[in-house]
N, C-alpha and C positions, 0 to 999 in steps of 0.2 A: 526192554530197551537196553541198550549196549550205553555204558559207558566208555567214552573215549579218552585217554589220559594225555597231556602231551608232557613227554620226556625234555624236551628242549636240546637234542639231538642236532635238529636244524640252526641255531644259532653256532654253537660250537661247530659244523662243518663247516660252515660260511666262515667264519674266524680262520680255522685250518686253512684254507683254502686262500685264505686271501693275503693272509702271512706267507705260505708257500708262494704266491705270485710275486710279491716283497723281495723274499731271497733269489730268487731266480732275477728277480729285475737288478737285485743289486752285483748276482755274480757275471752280470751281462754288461754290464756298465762297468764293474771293476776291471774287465779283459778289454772293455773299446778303451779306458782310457791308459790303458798299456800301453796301447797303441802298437800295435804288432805292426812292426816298419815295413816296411814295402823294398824289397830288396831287387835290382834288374841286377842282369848279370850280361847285360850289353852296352856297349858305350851311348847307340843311339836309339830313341824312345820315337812312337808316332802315337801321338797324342790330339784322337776325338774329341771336340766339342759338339753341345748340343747345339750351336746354329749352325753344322756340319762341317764346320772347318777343319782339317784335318792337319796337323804342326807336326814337324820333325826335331825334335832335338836331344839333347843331353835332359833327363827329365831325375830331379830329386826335391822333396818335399815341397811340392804345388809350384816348383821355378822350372821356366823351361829355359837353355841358353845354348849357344850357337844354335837356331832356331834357323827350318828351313819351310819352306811351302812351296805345292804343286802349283802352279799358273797355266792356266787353260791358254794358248793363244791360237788362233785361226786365220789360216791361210786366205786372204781374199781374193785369190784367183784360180785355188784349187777347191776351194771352201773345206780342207782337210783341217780339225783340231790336233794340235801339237800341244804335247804337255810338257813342261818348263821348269827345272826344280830350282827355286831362287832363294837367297841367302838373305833372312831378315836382318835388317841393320843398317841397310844403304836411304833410311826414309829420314826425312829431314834432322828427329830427333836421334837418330844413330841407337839404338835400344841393343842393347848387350842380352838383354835377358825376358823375356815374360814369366811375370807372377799371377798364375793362374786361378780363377776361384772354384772350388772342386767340385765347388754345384755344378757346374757346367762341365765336367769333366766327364765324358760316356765313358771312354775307356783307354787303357795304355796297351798299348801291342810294341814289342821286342822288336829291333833292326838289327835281321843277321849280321855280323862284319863281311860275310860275302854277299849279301844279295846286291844286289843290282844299285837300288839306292843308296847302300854305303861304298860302294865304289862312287860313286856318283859325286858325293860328298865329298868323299877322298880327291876327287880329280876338281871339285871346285874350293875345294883348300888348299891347291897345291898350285891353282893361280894367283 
């Protein structure tokens, strides 16, 4: 008959192992709360939410401001959709800004200063 010894091998890797998980969780945590800032390098931000709303504006730490959105409107005698790019702020309470919650935030995408929409903007700030 074979005797079997047990070394106690298995405890000690389970300790290694789970101290290594430790450091790593703590050198992961020490870099999110850096917070490695979020730099744009355009004036205007279009900024996805998750109930698909899609916002235009100056976008820095979760605030959005001069804020614009697309309005679907339709022709009822041609039934043709025209899309409308309108300037938030004209609603009862005059809002300068949205404070976003980032849960909700899918993604930010860059507004060339030439494309199409930042002229757009340009010509409905210079009304």
């Amino acid at each position: 008959m074979l005797k079997t010894r047990r070394t106690g091998t298995l405890p000690i890797v389970g300790t290694l192992l789970a101290l290594a998980v430790v450091f790593l969780a703590i050198l992961l945590f020490r870099d999110f709360q850096r917070g490695s800032k979020l730099t744009f390098n355009t004036s205007y931000h279009g900024v996805l939410l998750t109930n698909g709303q899609f916002l235009f504006g100056r976008f820095e730490n979760a605030t959005l401001a001069d804020v614009y959105y697309i309005q679907s409107q339709m022709n009822q005698e041609t039934k043709q959709v025209n899309s409308v790019l309108v300037k938030r702020g004209k609603e009862w309470h005059s809002p300068d800004r949205m404070i976003l919650n980032a849960k909700h935030i899918v993604l930010i995408e860059p507004v060339k200063p030439d494309s199409d929409l930042a002229k757009r903007i340009a010509e409905l700030k210079d009304k």
